[in-house]
PAZALO-510897 format. One record per residue: residue in three letters; x negated, y, z of N, C-alpha, C in turn. Coordinates in steps of 0.001 Angstrom, whole numbers, padded with zeros to 6 digits, always signed. Layout:
ALAXYZXYZXYZ
...
***
This chain:
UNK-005175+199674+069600-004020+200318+069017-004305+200720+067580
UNK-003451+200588+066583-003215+201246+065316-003726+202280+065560
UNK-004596+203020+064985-004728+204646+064842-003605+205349+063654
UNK-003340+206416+064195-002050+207334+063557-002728+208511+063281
UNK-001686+208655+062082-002552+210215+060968-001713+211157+061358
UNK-001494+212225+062000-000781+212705+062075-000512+214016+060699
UNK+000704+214656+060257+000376+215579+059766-000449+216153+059775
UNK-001331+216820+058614-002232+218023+058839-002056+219234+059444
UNK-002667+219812+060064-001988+221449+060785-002278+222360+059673
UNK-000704+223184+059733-001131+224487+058968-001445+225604+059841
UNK-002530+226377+059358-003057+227275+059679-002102+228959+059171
UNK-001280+229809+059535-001133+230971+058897-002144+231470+058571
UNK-001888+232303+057258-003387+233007+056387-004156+233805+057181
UNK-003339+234521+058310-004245+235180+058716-005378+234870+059616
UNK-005170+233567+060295-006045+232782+061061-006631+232117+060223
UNK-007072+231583+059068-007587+230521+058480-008927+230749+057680
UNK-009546+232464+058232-011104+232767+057988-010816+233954+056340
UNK-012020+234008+056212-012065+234776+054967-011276+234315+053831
UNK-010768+235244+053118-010064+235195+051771-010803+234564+050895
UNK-010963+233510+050347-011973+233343+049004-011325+233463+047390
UNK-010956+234644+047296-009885+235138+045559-010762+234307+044662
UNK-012140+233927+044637-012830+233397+043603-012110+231815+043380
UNK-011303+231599+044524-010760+230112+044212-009686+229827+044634
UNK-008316+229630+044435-007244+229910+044850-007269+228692+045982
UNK-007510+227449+045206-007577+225985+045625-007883+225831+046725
UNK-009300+226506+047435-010355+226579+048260-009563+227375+049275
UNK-008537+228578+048804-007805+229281+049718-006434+227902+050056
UNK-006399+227842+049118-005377+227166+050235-005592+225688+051185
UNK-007257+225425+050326-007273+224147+051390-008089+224517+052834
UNK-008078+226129+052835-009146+226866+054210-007677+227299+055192
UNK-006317+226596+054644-004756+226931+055547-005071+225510+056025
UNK-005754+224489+056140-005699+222859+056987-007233+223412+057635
UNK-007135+224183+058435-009140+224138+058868-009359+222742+059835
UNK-008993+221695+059920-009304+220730+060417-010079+219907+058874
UNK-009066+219660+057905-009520+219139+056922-010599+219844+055886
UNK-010249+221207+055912-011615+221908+055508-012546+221990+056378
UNK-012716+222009+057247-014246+221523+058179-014682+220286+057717
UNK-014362+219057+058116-014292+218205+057399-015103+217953+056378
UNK-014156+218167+054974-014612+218260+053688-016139+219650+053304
UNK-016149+220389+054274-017793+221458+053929-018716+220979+054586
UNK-018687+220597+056338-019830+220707+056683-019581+219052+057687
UNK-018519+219202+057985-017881+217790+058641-018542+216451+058420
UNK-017835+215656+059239-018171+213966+059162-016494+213679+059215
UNK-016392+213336+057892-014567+212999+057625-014054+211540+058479
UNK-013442+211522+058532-012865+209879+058955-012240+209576+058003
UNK-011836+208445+057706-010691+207972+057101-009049+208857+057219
UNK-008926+209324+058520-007443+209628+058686-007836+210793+057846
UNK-008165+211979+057456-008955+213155+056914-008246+212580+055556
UNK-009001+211857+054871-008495+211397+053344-007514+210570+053434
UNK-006308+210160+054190-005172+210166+053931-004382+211088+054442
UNK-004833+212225+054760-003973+213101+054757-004305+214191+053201
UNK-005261+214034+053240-005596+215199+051948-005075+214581+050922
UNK-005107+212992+050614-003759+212415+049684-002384+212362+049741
UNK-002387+212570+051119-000866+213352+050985-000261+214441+051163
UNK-001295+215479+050823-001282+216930+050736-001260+216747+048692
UNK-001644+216162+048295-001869+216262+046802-001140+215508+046883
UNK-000394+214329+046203+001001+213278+046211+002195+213676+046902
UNK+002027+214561+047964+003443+214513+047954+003534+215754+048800
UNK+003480+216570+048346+003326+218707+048708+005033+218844+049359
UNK+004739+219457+050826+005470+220085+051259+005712+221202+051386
UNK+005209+222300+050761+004971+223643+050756+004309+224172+049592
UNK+004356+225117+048994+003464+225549+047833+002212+225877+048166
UNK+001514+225097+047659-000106+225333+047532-000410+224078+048340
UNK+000444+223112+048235-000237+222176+049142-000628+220917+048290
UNK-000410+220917+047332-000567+220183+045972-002617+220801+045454
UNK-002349+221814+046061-003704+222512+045433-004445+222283+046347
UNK-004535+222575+047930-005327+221627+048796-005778+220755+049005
UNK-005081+219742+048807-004750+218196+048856-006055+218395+047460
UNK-005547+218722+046330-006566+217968+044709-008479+218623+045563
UNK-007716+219980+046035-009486+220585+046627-009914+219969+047582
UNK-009406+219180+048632-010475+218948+049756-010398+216887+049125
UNK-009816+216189+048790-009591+214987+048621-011056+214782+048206
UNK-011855+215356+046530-012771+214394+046253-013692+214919+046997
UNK-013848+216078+047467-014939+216253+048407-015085+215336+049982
UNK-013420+215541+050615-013917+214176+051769-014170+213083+050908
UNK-013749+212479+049954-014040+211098+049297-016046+211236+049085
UNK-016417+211817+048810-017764+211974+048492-018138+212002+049840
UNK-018554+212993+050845-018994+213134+052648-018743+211607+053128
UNK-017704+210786+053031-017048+209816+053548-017885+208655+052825
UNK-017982+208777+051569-019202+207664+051012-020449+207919+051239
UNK-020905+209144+051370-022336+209063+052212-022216+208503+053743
UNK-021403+208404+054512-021561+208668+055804-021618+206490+055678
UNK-020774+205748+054367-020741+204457+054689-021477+203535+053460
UNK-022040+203704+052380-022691+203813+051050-021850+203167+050632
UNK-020845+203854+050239-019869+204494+049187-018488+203508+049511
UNK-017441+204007+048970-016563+203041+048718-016140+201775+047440
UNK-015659+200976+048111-015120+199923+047592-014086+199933+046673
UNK-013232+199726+047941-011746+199961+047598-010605+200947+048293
UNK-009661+200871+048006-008805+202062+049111-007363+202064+047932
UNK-006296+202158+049459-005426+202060+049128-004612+202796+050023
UNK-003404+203511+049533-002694+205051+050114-001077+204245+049687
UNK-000452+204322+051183+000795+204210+051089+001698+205657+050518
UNK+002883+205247+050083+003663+206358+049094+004749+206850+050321
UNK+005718+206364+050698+006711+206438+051653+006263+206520+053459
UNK+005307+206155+053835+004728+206886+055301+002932+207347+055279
UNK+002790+207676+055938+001084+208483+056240+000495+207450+056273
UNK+000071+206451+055546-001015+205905+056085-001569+204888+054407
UNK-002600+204331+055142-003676+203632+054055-004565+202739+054465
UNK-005502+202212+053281-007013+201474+054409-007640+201286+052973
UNK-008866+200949+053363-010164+201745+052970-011354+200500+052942
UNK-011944+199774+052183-013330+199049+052095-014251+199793+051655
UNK-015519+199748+052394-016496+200875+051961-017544+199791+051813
UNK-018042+200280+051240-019621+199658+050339-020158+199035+051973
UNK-020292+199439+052959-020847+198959+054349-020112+197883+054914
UNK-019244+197691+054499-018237+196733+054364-017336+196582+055559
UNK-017438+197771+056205-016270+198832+057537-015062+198480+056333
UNK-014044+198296+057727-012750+198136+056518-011758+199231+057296
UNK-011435+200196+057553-010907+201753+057686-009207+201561+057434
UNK-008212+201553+058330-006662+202067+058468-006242+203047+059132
UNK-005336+203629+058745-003904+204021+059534-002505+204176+058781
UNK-001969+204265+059927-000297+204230+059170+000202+204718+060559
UNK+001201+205461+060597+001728+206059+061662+003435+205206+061757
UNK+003626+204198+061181+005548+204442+061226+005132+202827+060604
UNK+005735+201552+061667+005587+200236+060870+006634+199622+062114
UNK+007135+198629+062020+007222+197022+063058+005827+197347+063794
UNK+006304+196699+065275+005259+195892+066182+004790+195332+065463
UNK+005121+194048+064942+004674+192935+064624+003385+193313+063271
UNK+003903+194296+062874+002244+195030+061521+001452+195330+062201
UNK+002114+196344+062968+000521+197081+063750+000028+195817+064487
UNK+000607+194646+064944-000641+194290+065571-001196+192974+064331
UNK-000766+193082+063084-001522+192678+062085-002536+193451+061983
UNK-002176+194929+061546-003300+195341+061151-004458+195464+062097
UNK-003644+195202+063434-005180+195297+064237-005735+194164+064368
UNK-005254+193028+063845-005529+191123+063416-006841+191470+062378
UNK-006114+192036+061208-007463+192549+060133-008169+193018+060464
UNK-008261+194282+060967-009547+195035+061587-010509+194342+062586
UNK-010088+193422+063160-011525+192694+064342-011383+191507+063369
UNK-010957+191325+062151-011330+189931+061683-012729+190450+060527
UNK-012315+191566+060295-013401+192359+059528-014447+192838+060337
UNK-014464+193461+061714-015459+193462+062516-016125+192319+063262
UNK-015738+191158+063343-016177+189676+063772-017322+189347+062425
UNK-016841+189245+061244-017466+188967+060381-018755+189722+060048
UNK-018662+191116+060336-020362+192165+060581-021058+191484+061146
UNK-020223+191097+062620-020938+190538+063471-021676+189065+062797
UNK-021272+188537+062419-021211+187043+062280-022119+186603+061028
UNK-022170+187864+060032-022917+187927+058648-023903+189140+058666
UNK-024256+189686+060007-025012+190709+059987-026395+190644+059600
UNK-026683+189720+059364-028592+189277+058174-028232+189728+057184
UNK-029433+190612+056377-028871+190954+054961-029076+189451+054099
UNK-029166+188743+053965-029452+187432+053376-028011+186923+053492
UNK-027171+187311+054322-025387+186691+054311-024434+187516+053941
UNK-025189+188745+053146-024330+189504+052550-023289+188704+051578
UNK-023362+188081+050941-022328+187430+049708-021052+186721+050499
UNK-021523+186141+052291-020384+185757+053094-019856+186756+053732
UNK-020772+187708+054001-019826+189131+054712-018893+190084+053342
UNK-019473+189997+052522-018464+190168+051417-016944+189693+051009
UNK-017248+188261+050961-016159+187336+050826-015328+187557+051850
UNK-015736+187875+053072-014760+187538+054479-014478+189107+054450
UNK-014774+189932+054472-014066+190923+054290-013577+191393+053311
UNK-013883+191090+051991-012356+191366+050842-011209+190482+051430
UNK-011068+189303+052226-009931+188707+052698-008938+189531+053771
UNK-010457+190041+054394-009115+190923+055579-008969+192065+054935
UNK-009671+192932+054128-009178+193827+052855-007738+193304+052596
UNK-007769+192304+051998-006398+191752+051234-005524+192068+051865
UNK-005609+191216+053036-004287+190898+053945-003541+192098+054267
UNK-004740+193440+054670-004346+194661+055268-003672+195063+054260
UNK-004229+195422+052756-002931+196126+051904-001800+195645+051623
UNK-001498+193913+051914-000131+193519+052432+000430+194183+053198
UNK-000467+193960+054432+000488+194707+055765+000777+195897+055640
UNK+000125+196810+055005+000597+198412+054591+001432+198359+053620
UNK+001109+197035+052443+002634+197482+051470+003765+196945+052237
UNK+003498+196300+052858+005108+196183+053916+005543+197143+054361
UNK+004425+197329+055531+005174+198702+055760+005794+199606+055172
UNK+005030+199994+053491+005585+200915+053284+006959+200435+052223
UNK+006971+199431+051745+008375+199013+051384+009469+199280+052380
UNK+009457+198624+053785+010411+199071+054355+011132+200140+054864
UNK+010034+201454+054683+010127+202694+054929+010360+203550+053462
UNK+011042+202405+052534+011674+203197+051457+012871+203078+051584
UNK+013381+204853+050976+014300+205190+050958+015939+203836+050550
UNK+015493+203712+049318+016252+202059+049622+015389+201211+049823
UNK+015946+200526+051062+015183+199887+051767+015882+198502+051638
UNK+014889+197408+051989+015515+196232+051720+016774+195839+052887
UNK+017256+194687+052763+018665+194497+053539+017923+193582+054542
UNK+018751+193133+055601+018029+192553+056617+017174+191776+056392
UNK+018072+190618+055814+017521+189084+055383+016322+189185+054199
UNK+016177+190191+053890+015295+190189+052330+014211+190928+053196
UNK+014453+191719+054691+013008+192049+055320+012729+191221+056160
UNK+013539+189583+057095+012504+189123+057533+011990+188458+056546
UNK+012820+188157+055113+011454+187066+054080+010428+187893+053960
UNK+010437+189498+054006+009014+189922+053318+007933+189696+054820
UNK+008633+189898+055866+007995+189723+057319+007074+188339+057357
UNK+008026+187589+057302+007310+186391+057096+006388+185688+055936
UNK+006547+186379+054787+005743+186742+053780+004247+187212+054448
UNK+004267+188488+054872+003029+188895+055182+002578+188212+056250
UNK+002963+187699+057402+002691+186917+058561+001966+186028+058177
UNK+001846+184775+057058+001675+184057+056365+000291+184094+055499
UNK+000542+184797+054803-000731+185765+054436-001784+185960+054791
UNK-001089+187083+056203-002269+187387+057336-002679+186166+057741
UNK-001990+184880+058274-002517+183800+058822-003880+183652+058066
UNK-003259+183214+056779-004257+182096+055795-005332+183174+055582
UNK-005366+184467+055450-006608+185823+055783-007450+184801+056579
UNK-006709+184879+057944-007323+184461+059326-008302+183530+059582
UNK-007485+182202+058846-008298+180613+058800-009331+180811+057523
UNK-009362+181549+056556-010263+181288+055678-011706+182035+056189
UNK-011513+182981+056954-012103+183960+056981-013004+183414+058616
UNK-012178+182545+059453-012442+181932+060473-013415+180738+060261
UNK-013026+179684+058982-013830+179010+058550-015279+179399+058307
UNK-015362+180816+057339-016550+181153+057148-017426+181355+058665
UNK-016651+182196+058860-017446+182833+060440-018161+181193+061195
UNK-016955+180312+061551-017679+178956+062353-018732+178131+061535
UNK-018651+178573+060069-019931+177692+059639-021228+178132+059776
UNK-021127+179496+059616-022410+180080+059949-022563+179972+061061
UNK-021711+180092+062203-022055+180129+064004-022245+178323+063741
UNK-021831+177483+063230-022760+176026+063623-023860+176124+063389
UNK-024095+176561+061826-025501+176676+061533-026570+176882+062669
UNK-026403+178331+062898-027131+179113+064003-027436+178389+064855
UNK-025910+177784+065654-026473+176929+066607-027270+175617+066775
UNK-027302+175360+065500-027748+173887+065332-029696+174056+064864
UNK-029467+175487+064206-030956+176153+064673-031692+176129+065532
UNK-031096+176939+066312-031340+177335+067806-031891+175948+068582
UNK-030512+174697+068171-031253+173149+069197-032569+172641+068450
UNK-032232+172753+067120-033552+172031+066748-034962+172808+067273
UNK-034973+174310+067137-036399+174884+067499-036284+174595+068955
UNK-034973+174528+069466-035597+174439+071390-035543+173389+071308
UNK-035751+171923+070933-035941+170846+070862-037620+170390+071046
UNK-038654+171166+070485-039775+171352+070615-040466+171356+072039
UNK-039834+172728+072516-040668+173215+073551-039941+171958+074799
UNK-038703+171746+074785-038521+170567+075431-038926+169765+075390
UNK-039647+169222+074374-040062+167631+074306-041269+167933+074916
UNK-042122+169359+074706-043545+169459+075176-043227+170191+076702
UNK-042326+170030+077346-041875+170140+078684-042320+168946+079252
UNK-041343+168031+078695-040796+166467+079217-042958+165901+079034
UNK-043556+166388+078060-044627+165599+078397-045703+166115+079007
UNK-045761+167445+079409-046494+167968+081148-045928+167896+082167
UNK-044855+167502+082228-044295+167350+083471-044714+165634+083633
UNK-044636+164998+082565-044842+163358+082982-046590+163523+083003
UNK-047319+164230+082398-049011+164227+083162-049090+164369+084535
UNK-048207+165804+084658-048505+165835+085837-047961+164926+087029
UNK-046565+164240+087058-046121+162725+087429-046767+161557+087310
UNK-047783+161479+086569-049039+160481+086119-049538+160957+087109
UNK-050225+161677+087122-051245+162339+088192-050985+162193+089713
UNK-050052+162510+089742-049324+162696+091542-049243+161452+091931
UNK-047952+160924+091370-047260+160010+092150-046738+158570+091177
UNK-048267+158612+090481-048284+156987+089630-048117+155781+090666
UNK-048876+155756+091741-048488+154750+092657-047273+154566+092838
UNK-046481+155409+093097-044976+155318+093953-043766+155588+092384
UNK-044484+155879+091369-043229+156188+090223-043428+155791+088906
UNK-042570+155135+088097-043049+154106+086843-043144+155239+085825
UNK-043895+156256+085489-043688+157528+084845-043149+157203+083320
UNK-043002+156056+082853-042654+155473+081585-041240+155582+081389
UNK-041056+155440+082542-038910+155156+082148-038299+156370+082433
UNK-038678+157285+083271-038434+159191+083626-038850+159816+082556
UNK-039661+159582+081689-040380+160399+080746-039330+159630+079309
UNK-039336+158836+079193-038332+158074+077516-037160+158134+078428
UNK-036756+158222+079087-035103+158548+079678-034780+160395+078992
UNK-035956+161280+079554-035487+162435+079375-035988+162939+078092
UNK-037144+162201+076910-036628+162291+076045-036225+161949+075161
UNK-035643+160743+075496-034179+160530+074889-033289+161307+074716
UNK-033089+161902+076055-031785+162280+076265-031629+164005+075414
UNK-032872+164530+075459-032564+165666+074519-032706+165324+072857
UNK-033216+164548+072716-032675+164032+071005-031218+163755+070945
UNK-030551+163156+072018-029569+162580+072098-028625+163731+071959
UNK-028720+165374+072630-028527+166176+072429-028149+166609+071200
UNK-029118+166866+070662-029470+167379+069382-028621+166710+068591
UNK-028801+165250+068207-027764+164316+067815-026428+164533+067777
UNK-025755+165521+069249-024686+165281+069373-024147+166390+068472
UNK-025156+167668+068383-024836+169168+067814-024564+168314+066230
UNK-025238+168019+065879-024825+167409+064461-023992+166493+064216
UNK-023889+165093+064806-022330+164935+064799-020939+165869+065081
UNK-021196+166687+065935-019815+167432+065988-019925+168076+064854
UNK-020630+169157+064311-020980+169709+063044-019889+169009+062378
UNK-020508+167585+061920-019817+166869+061025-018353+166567+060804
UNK-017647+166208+062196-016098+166349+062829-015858+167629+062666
UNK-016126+168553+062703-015756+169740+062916-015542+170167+064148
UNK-015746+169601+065280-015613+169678+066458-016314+170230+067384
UNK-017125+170993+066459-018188+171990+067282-017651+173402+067197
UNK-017025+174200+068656-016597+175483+067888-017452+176525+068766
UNK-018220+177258+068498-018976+178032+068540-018212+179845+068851
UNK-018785+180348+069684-018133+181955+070373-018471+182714+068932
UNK-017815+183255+067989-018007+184277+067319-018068+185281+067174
UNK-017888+185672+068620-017947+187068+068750-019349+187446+069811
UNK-020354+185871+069821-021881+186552+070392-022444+186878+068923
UNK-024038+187229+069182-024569+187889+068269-025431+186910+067755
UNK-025933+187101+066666-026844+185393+065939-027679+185199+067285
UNK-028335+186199+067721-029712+185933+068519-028758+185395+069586
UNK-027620+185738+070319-027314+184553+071489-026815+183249+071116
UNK-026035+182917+069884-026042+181689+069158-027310+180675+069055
UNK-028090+181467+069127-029508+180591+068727-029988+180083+069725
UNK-030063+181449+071251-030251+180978+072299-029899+180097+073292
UNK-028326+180075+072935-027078+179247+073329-027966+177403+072642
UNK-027802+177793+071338-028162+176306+070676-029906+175521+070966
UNK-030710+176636+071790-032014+176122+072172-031761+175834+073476
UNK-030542+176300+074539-030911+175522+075893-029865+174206+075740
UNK-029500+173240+074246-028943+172078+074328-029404+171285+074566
UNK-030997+171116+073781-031753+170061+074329-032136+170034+075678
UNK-032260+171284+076281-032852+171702+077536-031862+170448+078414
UNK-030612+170932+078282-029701+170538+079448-029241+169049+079231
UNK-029626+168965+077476-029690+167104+077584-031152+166428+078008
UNK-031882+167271+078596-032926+166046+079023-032782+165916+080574
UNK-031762+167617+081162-031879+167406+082411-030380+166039+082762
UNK-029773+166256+081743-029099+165256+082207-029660+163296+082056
UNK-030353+163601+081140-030892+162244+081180-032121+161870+082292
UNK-032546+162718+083042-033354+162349+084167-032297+162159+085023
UNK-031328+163218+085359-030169+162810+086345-029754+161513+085822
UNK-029561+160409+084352-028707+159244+084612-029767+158359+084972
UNK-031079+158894+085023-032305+157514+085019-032398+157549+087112
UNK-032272+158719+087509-031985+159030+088754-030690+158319+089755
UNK-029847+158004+088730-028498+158279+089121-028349+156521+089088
UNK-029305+155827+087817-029363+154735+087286-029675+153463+088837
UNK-030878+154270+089244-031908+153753+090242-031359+154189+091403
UNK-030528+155036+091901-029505+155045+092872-028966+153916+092808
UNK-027916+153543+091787-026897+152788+092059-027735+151128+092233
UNK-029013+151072+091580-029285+149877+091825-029789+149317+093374
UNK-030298+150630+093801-030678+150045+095018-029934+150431+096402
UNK-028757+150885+095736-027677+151274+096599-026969+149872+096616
UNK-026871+148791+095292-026476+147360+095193-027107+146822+096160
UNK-028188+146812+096133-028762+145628+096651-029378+144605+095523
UNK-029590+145317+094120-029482+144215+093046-031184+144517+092937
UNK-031717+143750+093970-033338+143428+093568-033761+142734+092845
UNK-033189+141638+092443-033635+140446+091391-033495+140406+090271
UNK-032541+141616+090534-032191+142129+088294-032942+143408+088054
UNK-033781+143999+089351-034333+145288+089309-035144+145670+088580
UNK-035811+144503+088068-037421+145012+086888-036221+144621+085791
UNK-035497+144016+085190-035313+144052+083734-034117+145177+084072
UNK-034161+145684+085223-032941+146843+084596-033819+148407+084532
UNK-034993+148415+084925-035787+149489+084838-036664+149292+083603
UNK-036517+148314+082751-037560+148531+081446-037330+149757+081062
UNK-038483+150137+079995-038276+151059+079178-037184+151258+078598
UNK-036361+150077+077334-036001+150122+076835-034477+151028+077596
UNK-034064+150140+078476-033226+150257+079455-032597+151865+079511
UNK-033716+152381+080007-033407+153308+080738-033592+154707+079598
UNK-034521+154428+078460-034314+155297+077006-032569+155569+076557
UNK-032344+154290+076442-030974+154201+075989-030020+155085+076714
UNK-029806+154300+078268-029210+155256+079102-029577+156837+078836
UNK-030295+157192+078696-031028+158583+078798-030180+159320+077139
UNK-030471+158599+076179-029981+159357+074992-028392+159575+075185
UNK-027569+158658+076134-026420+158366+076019-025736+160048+076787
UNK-026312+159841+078010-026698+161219+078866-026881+162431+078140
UNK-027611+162440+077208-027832+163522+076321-026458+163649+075055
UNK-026550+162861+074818-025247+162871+073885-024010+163279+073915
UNK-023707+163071+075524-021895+163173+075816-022659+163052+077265
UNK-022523+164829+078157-022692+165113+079573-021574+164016+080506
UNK-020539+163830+079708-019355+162744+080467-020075+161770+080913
UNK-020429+161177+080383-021138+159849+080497-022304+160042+081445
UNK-023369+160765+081662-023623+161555+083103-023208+162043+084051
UNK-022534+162122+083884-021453+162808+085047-020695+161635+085888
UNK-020244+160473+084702-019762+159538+085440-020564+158203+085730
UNK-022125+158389+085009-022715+157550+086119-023199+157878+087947
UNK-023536+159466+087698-023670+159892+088912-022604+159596+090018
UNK-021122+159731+089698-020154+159306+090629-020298+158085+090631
UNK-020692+157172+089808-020677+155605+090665-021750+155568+091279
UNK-022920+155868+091509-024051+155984+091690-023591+156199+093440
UNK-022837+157425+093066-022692+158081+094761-021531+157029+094923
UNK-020492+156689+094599-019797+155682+095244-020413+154363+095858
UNK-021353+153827+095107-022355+152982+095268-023383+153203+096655
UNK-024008+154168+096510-024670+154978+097753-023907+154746+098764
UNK-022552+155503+098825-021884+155741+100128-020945+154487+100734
UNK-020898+153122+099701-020733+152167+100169-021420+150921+100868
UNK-022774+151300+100421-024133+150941+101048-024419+151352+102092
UNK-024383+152451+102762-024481+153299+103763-022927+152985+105018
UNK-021928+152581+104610-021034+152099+105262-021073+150893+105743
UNK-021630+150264+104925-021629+148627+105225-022948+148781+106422
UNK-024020+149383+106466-025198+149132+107228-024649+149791+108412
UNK-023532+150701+108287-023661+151515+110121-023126+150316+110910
UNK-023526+150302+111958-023062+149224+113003-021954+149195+113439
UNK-021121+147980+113535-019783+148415+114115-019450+148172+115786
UNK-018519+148922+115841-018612+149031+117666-017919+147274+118177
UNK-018696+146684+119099-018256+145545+119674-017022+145191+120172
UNK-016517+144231+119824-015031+144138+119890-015197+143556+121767
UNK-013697+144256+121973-013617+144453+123886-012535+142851+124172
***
C-alpha cells in the first residue's frame, strides 16, 4: 500500500512540555510533539519531512509557518544521517505528499489523495527501486544502481506531479486528465523496461558466472566417477562413451547459457540475491551432464530394446554418443524426448516377447 501522511497533530500549549521564550520557533514547533521528537532526539521518516514542509508552505494556523521553517532543516539533516544524505526530493503543492532519493539510493514516498491507478504506480516505482538494491547490491555496480534508480526517481515525481495537478483547484477537464493518465502510465512503463533491462543483464551475467565456475567441479565429477567405473565394472561397461556423453553434455549446458544470453532469451528471477543467481547458474552444468548420461542411457535402451545388434558397435562409438550427450545438455527437450522413445521402444519389446495364449 501507498503510505499516507497524515496531518500533523496539534498539541494545546499546555500539553506540549516546557515553555522555551528563548525561541519562539522552537515553541511553536514543541505544539507538533510527534515532529519535534523526531527532529531532537528521533529517527525521522520521510512522512515527518513532508509534513514539516507543509507546516512551512502552506500554514494553517499562526505559528505554523514558524514550525514548519524550525523542525524542516533539522529532520532534513537526522534523515541524511540515518541514509548518507540526500539526493533529491520533491514536495507536492496541492495534497500531503512527496518522494525523496537519498544518497543510499532508498527512494522514500507518500501522498495521501491520488487515482488507484497512481498509487499502484507509485508502488510500481518503489519495488522497481528496491529490485535494483537488490540486483546492484556489490559496491562495484554502484554506477548501475544509480542509473536504475534515478529512473524510478523520475517516473515517481511524474506520478506525484499528477497527482498533484489533478488535485488543483482548477483542475483539468476530463479528456485533458485521461491524456495526462496515460501520459504518466507510459512513462512509468518505459521507467519499467529500462530499468528491467539493466536488472536482467546483470542477473545473466551472474548467472552465466555461476555455470562457468560450476562447470569445473563438474567436469572433475564426471572424471572420478569414470575412475571409479574403470575400476568396477570395465568388463561389463565401455567407460569411454558414459564419460564423453556426460561431458559433453555439461559444456553443452554451458553453451546453451550463452546462446540464450545472446537471443535474449535467458530471463533470470530478479528478485533472488547475486549469491542464489550464481548458485542457480553453477547447478547448469550439473543437470546438463545428468541429462547427458540419461540420453547415453536412454540411447542404449532404445538400441537393445530394437533388436538393432548389427548397427550396435557403430552406434556406441565415441563419437556417437559425445554428440548425443552435448545435445542433452543443450536443450533438456531433446532428453526428455529420447527417453520417451527409449521407453516406447522398451515397452514394445517387452510386448512382442510375452507369449500369446493358444488359439482354441
Amino acid at each position: 500500500m501507498a503510505e499516507m501522511a497524515p496531518e500533523p497533530r496539534h498539541a494545546p500549549p499546555n500539553t506540549a512540555g516546557v515553555e522555551r521564550d528563548e525561541d519562539p520557533d522552537e515553541n511553536s514547533a514543541a505544539l507538533f510533539p510527534d515532529l519535534y521528537e523526531a527532529a531532537s532526539a528521533g529517527r525521522p521518516s520521510f512522512k515527518h519531512l513532508v509534513q514539516a514542509w507543509h507546516l512551512a508552505v502552506k500554514p494553517e494556523r499562526h505559528g505554523d509557518a514558524n514550525a514548519g521553517n524550525w523542525l524542516l532543516p533539522r529532520l532534513r539533516t537526522r534523515f541524511a544521517e540515518l541514509h548518507e544524505g540526500i539526493e533529491k526530493e520533491y514536495y507536492c503543492v496541492n495534497i500531503v505528499g512527496g518522494c525523496l532519493l537519498a544518497s543510499d539510493r532508498t527512494v522514500h514516498s507518500i501522498f495521501n489523495s491520488a487515482p488507484s491507478a497512481l498509487v499502484a504506480q507509485e508502488i510500481e516505482c518503489k519495488i522497481l527501486a528496491r529490485e535494483a538494491r537488490v540486483a546492484f547490491s556489490s559496491p562495484k555496480l554502484k554506477p548501475q544502481l544509480d542509473e536504475a534508480t534515478d529512473h524510478a526517481y523520475s517516473a515517481l515525481t511524474r506520478v506525484l506531479g499528477t497527482a498533484d495537478q489533478l488535485a488543483a483547484e482548477q483542475a483539468p477537464d476530463e479528456a485533458t486528465e485521461v491524456r495526462i493518465l496515460e501520459s504518466t502510465t507510459e512513462e512509468v512503463d518505459a521507467a519499467k523496461r529500462r530499468v528491467e533491462i539493466l536488472i536482467q543483464r546483470q542477473s545473466r551475467y551472474e548467472y552465466f558466472m555461476g555455470s562457468l565456475l560450476g562447470t569445473v567441479p563438474t567436469l572433475a565429477i564426471v572424471v572420478i566417477l569414470a575412475l571409479v567405473a574403470d575400476e568396477l565394472w570395465s568388463s561389463t561397461l565401455d567407460v569411454a562413451s558414459p564419460a564423453g556423453a556426460t561431458t559433453m553434455a555439461a559444456l553443452g549446458a554451458l553453451i546453451s547459457v550463452v546462446q540464450r544470453m545472446s537471443t535474449g532469451d535467458l530471463t533470470v528471477d530478479s528478485t533472488a540475491s547475486r549469491r542464489q543467481r550464481l548458485l542457480l547458474g553453477g547447478l547448469r552444468p550439473a543437470v546438463g551432464a545428468i541429462f547427458g548420461s540419461v540420453a547415453y542411457f536412454a540411447l542404449l535402451t532404445g538400441i537393445v530394446a530394437s533388436g538393432a545388434t548389427a548397427s550396435a558397435s557403430e552406434a556406441s562409438s565415441f563419437a556417437f554418443f559425445a554428440i548425443s550427450g552435448f545435445a542433452a545438455g543443450f536443450s533438456e527437450r531433446f532428453a526428455t524426448d529420447m527417453l520417451e522413445r527409449a521407453g516406447t521402444l522398451l515397452g514394445g519389446s517387452v510386448a512382442a516377447n510375452e507369449p500369446t495364449a493358444p488359439s482354441r
